[in-house]
C-alpha positions in Angstrom: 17.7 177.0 31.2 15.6 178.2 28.6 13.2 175.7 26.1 15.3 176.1 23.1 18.7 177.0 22.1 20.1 178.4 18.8 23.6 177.6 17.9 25.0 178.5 14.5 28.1 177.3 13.0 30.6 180.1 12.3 34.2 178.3 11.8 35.0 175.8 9.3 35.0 172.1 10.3 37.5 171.1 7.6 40.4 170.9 9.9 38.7 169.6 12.7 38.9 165.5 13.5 36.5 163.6 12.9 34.8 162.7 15.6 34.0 166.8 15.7 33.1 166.7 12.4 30.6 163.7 13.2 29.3 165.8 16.4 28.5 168.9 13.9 26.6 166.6 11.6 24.6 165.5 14.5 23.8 168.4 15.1 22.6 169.3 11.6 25.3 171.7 10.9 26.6 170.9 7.8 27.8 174.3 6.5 29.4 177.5 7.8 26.6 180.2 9.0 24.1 177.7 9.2 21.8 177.6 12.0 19.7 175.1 13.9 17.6 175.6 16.8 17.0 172.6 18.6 15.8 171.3 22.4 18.2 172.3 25.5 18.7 168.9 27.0 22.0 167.6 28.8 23.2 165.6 25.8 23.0 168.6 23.4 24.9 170.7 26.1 27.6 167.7 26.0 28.0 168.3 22.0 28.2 172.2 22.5 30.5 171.5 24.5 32.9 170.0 22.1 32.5 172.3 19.4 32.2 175.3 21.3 35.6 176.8 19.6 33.1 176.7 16.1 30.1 178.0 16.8 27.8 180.8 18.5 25.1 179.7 21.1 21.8 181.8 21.5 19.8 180.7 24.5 
């Protein structure tokens, strides 16, 4: 796995329940196109994981 990923947000959370919308925010993605780049670690794979239908993931 590489050091750091990049994700950026790319869909709209506004229909999206809440605890999504409270995963994004932990994330620090707070509005479309904006991206983060942030330490590859099991608990950040687990939050890609539920947003993955929102977002793009560089490695």
């Amino acid at each position: 796995m590489a050091d750091q990923i990049t994700v950026t947000l790319k869909k709209s959370m506004i229909t999206s329940t809440q605890k999504i919308r409270a995963t994004l925010i932990g994330m620090g993605l707070t509005r479309v196109n904006k991206t983060v780049t942030r330490k590859d670690t099991p608990e950040f794979r687990g939050m890609l994981r539920k947003v993955q239908h929102l977002v793009v993931v560089e490695e």
